[in-house]
VODRENMI-111664 format. One record per residue (C-alpha): z, x, y; residue in three letters. Coordinates in steps of 0.2 Angstrom, whole numbers, plus 5000, padded with zeros to 4 digits. Each point is the difference from the previous one (the first is absolute). Layout:
BEGIN
ZXYALA/...
This chain:
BEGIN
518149975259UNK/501450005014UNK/501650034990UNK/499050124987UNK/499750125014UNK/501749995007UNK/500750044987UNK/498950134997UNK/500650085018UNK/498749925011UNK/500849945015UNK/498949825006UNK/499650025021UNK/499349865012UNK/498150014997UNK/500050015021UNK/500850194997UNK/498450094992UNK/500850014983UNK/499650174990UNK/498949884985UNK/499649785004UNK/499749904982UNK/498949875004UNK/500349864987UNK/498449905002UNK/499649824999UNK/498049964996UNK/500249815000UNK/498749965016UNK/499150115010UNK/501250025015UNK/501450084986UNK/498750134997UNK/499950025019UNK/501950015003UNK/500250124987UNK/498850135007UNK/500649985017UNK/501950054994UNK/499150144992UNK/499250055017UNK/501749985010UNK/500850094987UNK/499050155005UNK/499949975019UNK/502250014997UNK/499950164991UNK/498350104998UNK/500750084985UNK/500949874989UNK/499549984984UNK/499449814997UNK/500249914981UNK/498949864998UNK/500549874986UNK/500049814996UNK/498749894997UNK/498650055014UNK/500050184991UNK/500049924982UNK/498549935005UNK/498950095011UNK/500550215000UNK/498850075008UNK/500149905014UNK/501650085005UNK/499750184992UNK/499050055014UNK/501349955012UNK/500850125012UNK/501750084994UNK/499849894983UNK/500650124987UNK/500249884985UNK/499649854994UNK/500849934986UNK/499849804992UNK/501349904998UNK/500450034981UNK/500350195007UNK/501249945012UNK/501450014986UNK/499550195001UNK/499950035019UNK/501450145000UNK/499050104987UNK/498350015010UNK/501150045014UNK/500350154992UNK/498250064995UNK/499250135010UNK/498549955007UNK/498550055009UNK/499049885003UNK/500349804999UNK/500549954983UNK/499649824994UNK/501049944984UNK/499549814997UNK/500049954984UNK/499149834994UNK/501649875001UNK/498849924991UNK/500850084982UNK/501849975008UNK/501049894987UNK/501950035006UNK/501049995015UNK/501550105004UNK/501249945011UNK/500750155013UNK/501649995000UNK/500449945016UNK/501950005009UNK/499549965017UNK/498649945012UNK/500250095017UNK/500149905016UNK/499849844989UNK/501149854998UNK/499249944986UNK/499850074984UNK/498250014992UNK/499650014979UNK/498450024992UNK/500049914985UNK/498349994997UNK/498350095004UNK/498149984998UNK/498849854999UNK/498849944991UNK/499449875007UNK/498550055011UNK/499849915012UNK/498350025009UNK/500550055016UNK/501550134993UNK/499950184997UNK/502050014995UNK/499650004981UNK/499250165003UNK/501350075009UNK/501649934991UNK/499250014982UNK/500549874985UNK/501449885002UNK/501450084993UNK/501949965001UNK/501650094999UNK/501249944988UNK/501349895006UNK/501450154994UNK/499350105014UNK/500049855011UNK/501849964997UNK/500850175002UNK/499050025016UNK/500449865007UNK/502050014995UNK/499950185008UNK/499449935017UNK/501049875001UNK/501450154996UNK/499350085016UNK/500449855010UNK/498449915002UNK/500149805002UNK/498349964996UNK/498550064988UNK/498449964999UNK/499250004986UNK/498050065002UNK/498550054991UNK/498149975001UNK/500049854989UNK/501749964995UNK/499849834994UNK/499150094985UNK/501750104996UNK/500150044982UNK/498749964992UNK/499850174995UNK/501650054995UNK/500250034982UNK/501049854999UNK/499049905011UNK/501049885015UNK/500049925017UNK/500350005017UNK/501249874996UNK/500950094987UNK/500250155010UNK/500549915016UNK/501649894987UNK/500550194994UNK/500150055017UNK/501049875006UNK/501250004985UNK/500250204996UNK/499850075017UNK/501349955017UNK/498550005012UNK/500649875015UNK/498149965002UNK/498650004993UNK/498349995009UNK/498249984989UNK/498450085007UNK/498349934999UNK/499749884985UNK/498249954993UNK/500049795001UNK/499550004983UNK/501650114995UNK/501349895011UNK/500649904984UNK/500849825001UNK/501450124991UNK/500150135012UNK/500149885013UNK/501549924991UNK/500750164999UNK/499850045020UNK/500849815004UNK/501550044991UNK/500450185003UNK/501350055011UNK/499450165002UNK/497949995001UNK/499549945019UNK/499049865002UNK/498650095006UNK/498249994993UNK/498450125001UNK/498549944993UNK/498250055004UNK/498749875005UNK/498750105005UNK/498849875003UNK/500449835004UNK/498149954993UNK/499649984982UNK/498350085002UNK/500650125011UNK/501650024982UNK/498550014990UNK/499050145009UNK/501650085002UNK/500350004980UNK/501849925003UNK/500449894987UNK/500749855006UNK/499349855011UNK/500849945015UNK/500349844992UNK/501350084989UNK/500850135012UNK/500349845012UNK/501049924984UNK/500750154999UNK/500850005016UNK/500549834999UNK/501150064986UNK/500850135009UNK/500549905014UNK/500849864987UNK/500950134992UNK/500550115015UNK/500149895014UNK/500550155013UNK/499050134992UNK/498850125011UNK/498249994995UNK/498950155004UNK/498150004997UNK/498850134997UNK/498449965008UNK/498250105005UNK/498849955011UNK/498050035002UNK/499850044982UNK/498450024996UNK/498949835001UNK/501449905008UNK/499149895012UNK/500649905015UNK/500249854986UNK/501250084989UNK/501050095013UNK/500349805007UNK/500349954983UNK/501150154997UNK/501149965015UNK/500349824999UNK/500650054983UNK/500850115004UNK/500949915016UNK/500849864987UNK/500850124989UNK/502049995002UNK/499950205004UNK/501150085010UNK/498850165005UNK/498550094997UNK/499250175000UNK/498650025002UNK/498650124999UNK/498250005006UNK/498950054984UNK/499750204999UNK/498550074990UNK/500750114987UNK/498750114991UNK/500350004980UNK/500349815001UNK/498649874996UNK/500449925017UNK/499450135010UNK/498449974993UNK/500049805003UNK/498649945012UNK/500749895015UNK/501250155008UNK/500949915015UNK/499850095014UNK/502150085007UNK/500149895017UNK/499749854990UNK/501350054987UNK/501050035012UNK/499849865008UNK/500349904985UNK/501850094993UNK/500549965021UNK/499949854996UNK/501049994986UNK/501450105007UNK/500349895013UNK/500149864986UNK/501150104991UNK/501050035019UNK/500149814999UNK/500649974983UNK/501450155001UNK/500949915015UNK/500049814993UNK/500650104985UNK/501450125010UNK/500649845012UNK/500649914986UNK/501350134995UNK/500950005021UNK/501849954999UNK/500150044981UNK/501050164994UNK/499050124989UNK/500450174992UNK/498850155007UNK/499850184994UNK/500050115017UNK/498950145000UNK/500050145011UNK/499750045017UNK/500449875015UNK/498349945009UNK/500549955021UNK/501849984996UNK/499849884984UNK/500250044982UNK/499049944986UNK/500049914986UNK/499349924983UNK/500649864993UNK/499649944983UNK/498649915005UNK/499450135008UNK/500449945019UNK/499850145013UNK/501649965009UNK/500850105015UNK/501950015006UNK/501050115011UNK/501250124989UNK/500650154995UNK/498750134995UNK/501450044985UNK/499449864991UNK/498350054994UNK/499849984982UNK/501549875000UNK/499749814997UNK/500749905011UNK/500249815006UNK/499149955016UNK/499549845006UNK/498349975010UNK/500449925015UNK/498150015009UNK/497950065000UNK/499750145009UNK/498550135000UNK/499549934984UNK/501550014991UNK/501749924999UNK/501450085009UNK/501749974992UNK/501850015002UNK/501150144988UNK/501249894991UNK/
């Protein structure tokens, strides 16, 4: 939406400045993403009185009129309309127009064609859109639409021209990308995909986002092992370390066979980063399966978690489920992961001291200190040059401090 409206004349402003129109691009995923979203909406107009504010993304795909009625909100378009953002700017109107279709019906998706990702050091590619999994708990497929793919054509040329502009890495994302391509007219894989990328493409590195355990094929593995571009970096929702809490959730998987799973993983990518999805105080979870949850959850060979406490999402069968956990106990609970996952992070980060790793820097310098990413997706800090953000370079991590590793520039 960015590079559409500069290169149609608009000229992008700190939000801080009271910008003459604010496009909101919403998230609708828990309840505090709703919140967020209407509090920038508010500060918007608090900025500048008279800006005009846009509402997209997935909160608006879903839920309109919540954000119609808002102050200063004088269109609200879905996220299939978002490929036509420049023309309803164009519109007259008088009153607040609301243009969301039903995603539902959406069969295609259409790559932008992307040069460039502002403030970024890392590229980002949509391969894939859409789920239709429906989980209990999970209003996305209702805001995303079908699971669609773009063709790997599109994929390649997008990648080769960010890779033109000087990006190092791209990350490769979707809603359900381990189900790349099973649309397509000639249907294909994840795996087939990512070996075209790597052989037609001069990406340096390649990063994968989120992938279903039931989608992380002994082949795909194989693939990640022996790549010298993909980075050994996994991330695969859990959700529930409970089979009856898997159940309730309509996950389909037990925890028997994600911890095989991971087992794999870590045999065939010793120094691989493994992040886990996880939500706590889903409805009916007791103190039992919480325990049971976590124990499990603790043996794991992960290397962090996120986690969210369960939000009640109207439109899902979960909101409807008896049992709600009350929010200070949810709370409670994902604490208590997160300070495992602290846990599991450092035994994971110490391991690499003294060893020399390549890092993408990314912008800014944070008390004096650069950052960067390694392969393994190790938050690693050094002193050098702002100049090199976007470069990879060699460090080597030399201590732990503040919860990461702090390096020297090679």
């Amino acid at each position: 939406m960015q590079e559409s409206l500069q290169s149609a004349g608009y000229q992008v402003v700190p939000f801080d400045e009271g910008a003459d129109m604010v496009i909101v691009n919403t998230c609708t995923v828990t309840n505090a993403t709703d919140a967020q979203s209407r509090n920038l909406i508010r500060r918007a107009r608090k900025l500048n009185d008279a800006c005009r504010v846009v509402v997209t993304g997935c909160y608006a795909q879903v839920d309109p009129e919540a954000l119609q009625g808002l102050p200063g909100v004088s269109l609200v378009i879905g996220n299939e309309e978002k490929q036509r953002l420049l023309d309803y700017l164009t519109e007259d109107q008088e009153t607040t127009a609301v243009v969301v279709s039903d995603i539902r019906k959406v069969e295609k998706i259409c790559l932008p064609p992307l040069t460039t990702f502002s403030g970024r050091s890392r590229a980002f590619v949509q391969i894939q859109n859409g789920c239709d999994a429906f989980c209990s708990y999970c209003i996305i497929p209702y805001a995303r639409g079908a699971s669609r793919s773009a063709t790997p054509d599109e994929i390649l040329q997008q990648i080769n021209g960010l890779v033109a502009s000087g990006f190092q890495e791209i990350v490769l994302t979707g809603i359900h990308i381990g189900g790349y391509g099973a649309d397509l007219e000639t249907a294909m894989t994840l795996n087939d995909l990512v070996r075209r990328i790597e052989a037609e493409t001069g990406v340096h590195r390649l990063r994968l986002g989120s992938i279903e355990p039931t989608e992380l094929t002994d082949e795909l593995l194989e693939t990640i092992a022996s790549s010298r571009v993909i980075c050994p970096h996994l991330h695969i929702p859990l959700q529930a370390g409970n089979d009856h809490v898997l159940q309730r959730m309509k996950r389909t998987y037990s925890t028997e066979f994600f911890g095989h799973l991971l087992e794999r993983v870590r045999a065939s990518i010793p120094d691989a980063a493994i992040c886990l999805d996880v939500i706590t105080g889903f409805p009916g979870e007791s103190e039992e399966e919480f325990e049971s949850a976590f124990n499990f959850i603790s043996c794991l060979p992960l290397t962090a978690l996120h986690v969210f406490p369960y939000s009640k999402r109207p439109g899902t069968p979960a909101a409807s489920y008896p049992g709600q956990v009350t929010g200070d106990v949810s709370k409670a609970r994902a604490e208590r992961l997160r300070q495992l996952a602290a846990d599991k992070y450092h035994s994971f980060a110490i391991r690499f001291i003294d060893e020399e790793l390549e890092v993408v820097v990314e912008s800014g310098v944070k008390e004096g200190l650069l950052k960067g990413v390694s392969r393994n997706y190790l938050d690693i800090r050094f002193s050098g040059s702002e100049a090199l953000s976007g470069q990879c370079v060699r460090v080597k991590p030399v201590s732990w401090q503040d919860h990461s590793l702090h390096a020297t520039l090679l």
